[in-house]
C-alpha positions as CSV (number, residue, x, y, z in Angstrom):
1,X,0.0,0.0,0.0
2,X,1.0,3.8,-0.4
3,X,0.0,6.2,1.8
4,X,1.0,9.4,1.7
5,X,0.7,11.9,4.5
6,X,1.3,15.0,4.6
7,X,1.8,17.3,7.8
8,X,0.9,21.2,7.0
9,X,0.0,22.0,10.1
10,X,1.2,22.8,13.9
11,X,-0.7,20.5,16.0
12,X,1.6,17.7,17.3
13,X,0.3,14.6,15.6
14,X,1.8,10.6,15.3
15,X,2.0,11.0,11.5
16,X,3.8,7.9,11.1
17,X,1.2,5.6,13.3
18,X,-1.7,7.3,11.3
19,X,0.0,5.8,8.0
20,X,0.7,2.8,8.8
21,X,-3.0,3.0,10.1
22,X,-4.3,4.0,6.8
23,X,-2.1,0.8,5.7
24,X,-4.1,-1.4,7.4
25,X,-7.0,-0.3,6.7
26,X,-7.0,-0.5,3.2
27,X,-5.4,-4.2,3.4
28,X,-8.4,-5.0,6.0
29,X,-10.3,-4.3,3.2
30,X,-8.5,-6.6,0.7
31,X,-7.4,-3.5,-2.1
32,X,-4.5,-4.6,-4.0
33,X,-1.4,-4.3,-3.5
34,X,-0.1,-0.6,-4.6
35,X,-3.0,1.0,-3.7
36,X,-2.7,4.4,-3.4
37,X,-4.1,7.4,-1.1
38,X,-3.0,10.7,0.5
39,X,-3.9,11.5,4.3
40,X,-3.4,15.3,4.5
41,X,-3.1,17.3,8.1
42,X,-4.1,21.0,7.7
43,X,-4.9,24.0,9.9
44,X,-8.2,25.2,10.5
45,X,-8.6,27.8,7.5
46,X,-7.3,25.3,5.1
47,X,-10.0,22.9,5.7
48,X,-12.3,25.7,6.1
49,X,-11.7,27.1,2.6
50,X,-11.9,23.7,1.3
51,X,-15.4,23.0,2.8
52,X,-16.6,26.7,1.4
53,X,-15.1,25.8,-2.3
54,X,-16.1,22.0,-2.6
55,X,-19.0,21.3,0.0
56,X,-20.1,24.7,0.2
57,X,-20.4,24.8,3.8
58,X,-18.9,27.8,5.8
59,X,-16.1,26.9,8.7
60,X,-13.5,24.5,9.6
61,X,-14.8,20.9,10.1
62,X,-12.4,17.7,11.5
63,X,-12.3,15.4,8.4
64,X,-13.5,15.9,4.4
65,X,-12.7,12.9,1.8
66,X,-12.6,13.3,-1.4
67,X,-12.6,9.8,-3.7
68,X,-11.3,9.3,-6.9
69,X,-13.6,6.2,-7.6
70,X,-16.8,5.0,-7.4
71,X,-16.8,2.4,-5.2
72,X,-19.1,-0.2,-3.2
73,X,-18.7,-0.9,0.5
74,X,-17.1,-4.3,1.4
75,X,-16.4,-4.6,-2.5
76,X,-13.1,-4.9,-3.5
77,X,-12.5,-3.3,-7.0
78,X,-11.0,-5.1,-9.8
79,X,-8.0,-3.8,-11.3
80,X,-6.2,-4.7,-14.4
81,X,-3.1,-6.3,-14.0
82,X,0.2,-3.9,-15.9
83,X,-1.9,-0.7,-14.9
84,X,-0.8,2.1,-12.7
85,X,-1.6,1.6,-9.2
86,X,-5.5,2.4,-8.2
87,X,-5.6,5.6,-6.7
88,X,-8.7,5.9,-3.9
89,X,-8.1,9.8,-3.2
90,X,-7.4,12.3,-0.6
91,X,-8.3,12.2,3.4
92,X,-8.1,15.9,5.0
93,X,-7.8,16.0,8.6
94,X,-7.9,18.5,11.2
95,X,-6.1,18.1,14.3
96,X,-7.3,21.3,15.7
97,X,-10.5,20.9,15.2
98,X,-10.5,16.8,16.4
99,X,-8.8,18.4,19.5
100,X,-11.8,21.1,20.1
101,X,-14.5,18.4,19.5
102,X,-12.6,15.5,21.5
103,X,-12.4,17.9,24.7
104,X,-15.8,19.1,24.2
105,X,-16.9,15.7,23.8
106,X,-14.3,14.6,27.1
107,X,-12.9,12.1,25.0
108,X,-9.4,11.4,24.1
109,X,-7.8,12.8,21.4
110,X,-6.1,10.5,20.0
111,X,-8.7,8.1,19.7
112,X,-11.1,10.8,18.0
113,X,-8.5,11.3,15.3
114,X,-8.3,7.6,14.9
115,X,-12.0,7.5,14.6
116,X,-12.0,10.4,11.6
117,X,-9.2,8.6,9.8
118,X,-11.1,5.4,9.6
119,X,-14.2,7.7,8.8
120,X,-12.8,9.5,5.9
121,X,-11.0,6.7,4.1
122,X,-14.0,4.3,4.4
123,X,-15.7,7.0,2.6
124,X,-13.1,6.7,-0.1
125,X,-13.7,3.1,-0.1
126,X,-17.6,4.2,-0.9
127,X,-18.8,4.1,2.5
128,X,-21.5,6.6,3.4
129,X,-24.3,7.4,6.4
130,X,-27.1,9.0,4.3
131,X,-29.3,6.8,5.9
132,X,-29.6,4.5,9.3
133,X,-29.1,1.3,7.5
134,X,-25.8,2.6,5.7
135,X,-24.6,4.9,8.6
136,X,-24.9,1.7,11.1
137,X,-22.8,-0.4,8.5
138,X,-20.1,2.1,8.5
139,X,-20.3,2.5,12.3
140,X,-19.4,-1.2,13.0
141,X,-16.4,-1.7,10.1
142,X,-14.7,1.6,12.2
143,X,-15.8,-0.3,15.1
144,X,-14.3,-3.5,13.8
145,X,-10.8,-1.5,12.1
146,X,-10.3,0.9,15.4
147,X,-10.2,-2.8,17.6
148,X,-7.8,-3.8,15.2
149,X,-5.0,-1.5,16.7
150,X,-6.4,-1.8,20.3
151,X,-8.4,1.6,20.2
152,X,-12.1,2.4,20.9
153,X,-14.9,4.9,18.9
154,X,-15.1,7.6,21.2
C-alpha cells in the first residue's frame, strides 16, 4: 500500500502511526497491492476554505474525503493487471479541530482522530451514512478496524 501523508500543520500529531493505520486499513479491506491514497493534516482555515469551495459549507470541520472512484462498501474493486496503481483519493484531517471536539466531547484525542481517519477513508472506499441502515454499517467496520490497533470509537 501507499499512503502518503502530509503534515501542514502545527498541532503535534503521530504521523507515522496514522500511515501505517491507513495501511491497514486498506489491506483489511482486501485492495491490492499498490493501492494508493493521500492523508493530508491542515490548519483550521485550510479545511475551512476547502469545505466553502467543494461542500459549500462555511467553517472549519475535522475530516473531508474526497474519492477518486466509485466504489461499493465491502467490495473490492477489480483492477487490471500492468496498470498504474489504483488511486482511492485524498483524506483531509484537522487536528485542531479533532482536538476542540474531542475535549468538548471529554474524550481522548487520539482516539477521536483515529476514529475520523477510519471515517474518511471508508468514505473513499464508498462508504457513506445517508441513511440508518448505511450509517450503522459504516459504524461497525470503524468499530471492527479501530479494535484492530487496540483503540475504541469515542
Amino acid at each position: 500500500m501507499s499512503v502518503f501523508l502530509g503534515d501542514e500543520q502545527d498541532e503535534p500529531v503521530d504521523a507515522a502511526g496514522l500511515r501505517r493505520f491507513a495501511s491497514l486499513v486498506l489491506e483489511a479491506e482486501g485492495l491490492p497491492p499498490g493501492t494508493e491514497m493521500a492523508v493530508i493534516l491542515v490548519s483550521p482555515a485550510q479545511i475551512a476554505r476547502y469545505n466553502r469551495e467543494f461542500m459549500d459549507r462555511e467553517g472549519p470541520t475535522d475530516v473531508l474525503a474526497f474519492p477518486l472512484q466509485d466504489l461499493e462498501p465491502g467490495r473490492v474493486p477489480v483492477h487490471p493487471a500492468n496498470q498504474p496503481p489504483l488511486s482511492l483519493g485524498d483524506v483531509f484531517l484537522c487536528p485542531a479541530e479533532i482536538r476542540r471536539h474531542a475535549a468538548a466531547e471529554g474524550v481522548p484525542f487520539e482516539d477521536y482522530l483515529y476514529l475520523l481517519a477510519v471515517h474518511g477513508i471508508l468514505h473513499l472506499l464508498g462508504y457513506d451514512h445517508g441513511d440508518d441502515e448505511d450509517a450503522d454499517l459504516m459504524e461497525r467496520r470503524e468499530e471492527e478496524l479501530l479494535k484492530r490497533i487496540g483503540r475504541e470509537a469515542p
